[in-house]
N, C-alpha and C positions, 0 to 999 in steps of 0.2 A: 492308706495303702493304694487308692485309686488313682491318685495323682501318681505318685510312681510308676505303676505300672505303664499309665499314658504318658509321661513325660520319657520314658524307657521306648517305648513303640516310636515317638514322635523324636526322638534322638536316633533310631535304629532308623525310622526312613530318612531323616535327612544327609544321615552317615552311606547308608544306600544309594540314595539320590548321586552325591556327592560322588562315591567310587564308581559310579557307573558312564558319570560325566565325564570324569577321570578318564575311564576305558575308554570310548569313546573318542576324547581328544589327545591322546597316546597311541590311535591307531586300531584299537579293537579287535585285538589278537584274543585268540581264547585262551592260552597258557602268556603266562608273566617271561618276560626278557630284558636282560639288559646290553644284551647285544647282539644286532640283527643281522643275518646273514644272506645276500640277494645277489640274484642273477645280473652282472650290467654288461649289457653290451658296449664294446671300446673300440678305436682304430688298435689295428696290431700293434704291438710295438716295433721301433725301428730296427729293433737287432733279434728279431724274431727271425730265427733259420726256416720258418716255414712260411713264413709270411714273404720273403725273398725269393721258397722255391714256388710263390703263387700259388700256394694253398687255400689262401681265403679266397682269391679270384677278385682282392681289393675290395671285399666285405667288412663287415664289423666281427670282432670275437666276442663271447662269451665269456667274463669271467665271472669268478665269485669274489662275492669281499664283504667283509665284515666291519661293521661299524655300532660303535659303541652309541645306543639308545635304549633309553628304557621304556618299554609297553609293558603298560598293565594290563594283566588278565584277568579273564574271569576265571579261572581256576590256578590254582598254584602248581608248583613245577619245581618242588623241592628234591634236593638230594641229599637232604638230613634235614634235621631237628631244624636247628636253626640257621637254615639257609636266607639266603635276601631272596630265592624264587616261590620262598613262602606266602608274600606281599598277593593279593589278590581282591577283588573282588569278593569275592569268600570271604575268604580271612579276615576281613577289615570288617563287614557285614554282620554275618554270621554269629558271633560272640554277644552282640547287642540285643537282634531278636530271642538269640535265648534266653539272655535275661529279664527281656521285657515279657515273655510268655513264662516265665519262670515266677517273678512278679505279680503277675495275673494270677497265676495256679496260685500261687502262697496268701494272697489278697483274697481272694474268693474261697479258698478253705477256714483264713481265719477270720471272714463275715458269718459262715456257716458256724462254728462253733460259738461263736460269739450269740449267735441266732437261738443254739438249742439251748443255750444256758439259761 
């Protein structure tokens, strides 16, 4: 039962490892996305009525826009059950260590009875 429990720890950290590299190389947003929403600055557009009445003063605008990526977070961002903003950090993680400490507890109880018999 000792191999387990360690072969459970050493699959929980390398699963860890792995989603954290993940996050990281996805941009290392704390909440999960799969599509991001930012500030860019543009020339106006040509049939912009305000940019003709010299509004901008022949600046750049401000828009927003939206573009489909996904960053993984470290925390989820679900809006039900089985959402895909449930994918995290967490989530991926989290389910392993408890079995690997769950493992150990069941491992080392049934060393101890095994002990007093």
């Amino acid at each position: 039962m000792k191999t387990i429990s360690r072969s459970m720890f050493i699959l929980a950290a390398v699963v860890t490892v792995a989603a954290l590299v993940t996050w990281q190389a996805t941009g290392g947003d704390y909440y999960t996305k799969f599509s991001v929403v930012e500030q860019v600055e543009a020339p106006p557009a040509a049939d912009d009525p305000l940019a003709a009445a010299g509004f901008y003063d022949g600046g750049t605008v401000t828009r927003t826009e939206t573009r489909d990526e996904f960053r993984l977070g470290l925390l989820p961002t679900p809006s039900g059950l089985l959402d895909k903003h449930a994918l995290s950090v967490v989530t991926l993680s989290a389910p392993l260590w408890v079995l690997g400490i769950a493992a150990a507890w069941f491992g080392r109880r049934r060393r101890k009875v095994q002990a007093a018999r």
